[in-house]
C-alpha positions as CSV (number, residue, x, y, z in Angstrom):
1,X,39.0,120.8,126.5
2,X,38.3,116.9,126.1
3,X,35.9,115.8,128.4
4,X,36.8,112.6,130.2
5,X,33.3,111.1,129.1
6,X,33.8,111.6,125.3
7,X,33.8,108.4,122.8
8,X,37.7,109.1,122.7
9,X,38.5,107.6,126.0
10,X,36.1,105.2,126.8
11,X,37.0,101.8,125.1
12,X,40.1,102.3,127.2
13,X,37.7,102.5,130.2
14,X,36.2,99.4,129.3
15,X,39.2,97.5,128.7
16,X,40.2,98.3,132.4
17,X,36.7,97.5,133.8
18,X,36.4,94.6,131.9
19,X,40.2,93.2,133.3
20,X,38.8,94.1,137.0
21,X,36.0,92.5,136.5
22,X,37.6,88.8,136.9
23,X,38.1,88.7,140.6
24,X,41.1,87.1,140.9
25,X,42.7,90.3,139.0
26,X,40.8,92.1,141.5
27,X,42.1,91.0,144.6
28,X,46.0,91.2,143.2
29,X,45.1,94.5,142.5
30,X,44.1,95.1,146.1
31,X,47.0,93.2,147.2
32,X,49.4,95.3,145.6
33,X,47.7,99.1,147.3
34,X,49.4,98.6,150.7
35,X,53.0,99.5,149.2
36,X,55.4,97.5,146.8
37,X,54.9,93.4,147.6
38,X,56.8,90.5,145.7
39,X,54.7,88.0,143.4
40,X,55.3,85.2,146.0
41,X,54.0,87.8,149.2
42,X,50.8,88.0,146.6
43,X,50.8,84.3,146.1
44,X,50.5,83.3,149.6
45,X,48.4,86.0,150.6
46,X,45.6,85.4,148.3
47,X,46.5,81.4,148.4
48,X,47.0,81.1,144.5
49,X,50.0,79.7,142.3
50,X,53.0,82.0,141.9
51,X,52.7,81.4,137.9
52,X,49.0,82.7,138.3
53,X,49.7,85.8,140.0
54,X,52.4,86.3,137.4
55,X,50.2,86.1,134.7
56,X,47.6,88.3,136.0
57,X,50.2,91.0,136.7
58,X,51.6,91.2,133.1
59,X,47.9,92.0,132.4
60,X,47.3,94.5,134.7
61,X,51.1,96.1,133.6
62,X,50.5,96.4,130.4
63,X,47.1,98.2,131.5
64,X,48.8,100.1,133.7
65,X,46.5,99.5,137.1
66,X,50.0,97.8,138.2
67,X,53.2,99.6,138.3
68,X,56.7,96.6,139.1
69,X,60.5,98.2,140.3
70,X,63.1,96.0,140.5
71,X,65.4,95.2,143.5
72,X,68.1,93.0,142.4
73,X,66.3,89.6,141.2
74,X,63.2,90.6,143.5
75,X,60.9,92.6,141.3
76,X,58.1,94.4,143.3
77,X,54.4,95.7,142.5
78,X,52.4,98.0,143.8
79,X,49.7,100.6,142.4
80,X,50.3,102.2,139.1
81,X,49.7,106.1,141.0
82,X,46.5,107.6,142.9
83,X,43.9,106.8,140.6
84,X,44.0,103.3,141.1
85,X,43.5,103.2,145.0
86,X,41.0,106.3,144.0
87,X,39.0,104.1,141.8
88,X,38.6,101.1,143.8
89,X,37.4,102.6,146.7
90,X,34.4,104.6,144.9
91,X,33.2,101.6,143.4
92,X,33.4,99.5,146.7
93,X,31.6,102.6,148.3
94,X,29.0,102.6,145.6
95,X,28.5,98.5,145.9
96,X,28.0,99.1,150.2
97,X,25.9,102.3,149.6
98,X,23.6,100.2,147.7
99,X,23.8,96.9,149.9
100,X,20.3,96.1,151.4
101,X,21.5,97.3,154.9
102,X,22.1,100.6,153.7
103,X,18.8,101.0,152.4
């Protein structure tokens, strides 16, 4: 069986820590966990232009962190499955575990 921490997998690891690693990725990402939300919703939520957002979601697509479904002209995203949400949340537990307060 492959282990998930062979050489085979992990410059597709890095191309998905390095595309969360710009913050503004980051945040549409965390935008788009609470259930399907429209590119403008994103937009005004995180206070950035429409065309950004866009952008940034045809990144994340293709990486599949980001998963769209279309509702007439309205196209919708949301988080690719489980993992996503699953991922996220270890390494925001792992940055508060190691916070000076926690210490």
């Amino acid at each position: 069986m492959d282990s998930p921490f062979t050489d085979t997998h992990l410059p597709q690891v890095a191309d998905l820590f390095r595309l969360l690693g710009d913050v503004t990725r980051l945040r549409i990402v965390l935008a788009c966990l609470h259930g399907p939300i429209a590119v403008g919703e994103i937009a005004a939520v995180l206070d950035l232009a429409p065309t950004l957002v866009s952008h940034h979601l045809r990144l994340l697509r293709a990486a599949r962190l980001v998963a769209f479904e279309r509702h007439g002209k309205q196209v919708l995203y949301s988080a690719a499955d489980r993992h996503v949400p699953d991922l996220l949340r270890g390494m925001i537990g792992h940055i508060v575990a190691l916070a000076p307060e926690n210490a």
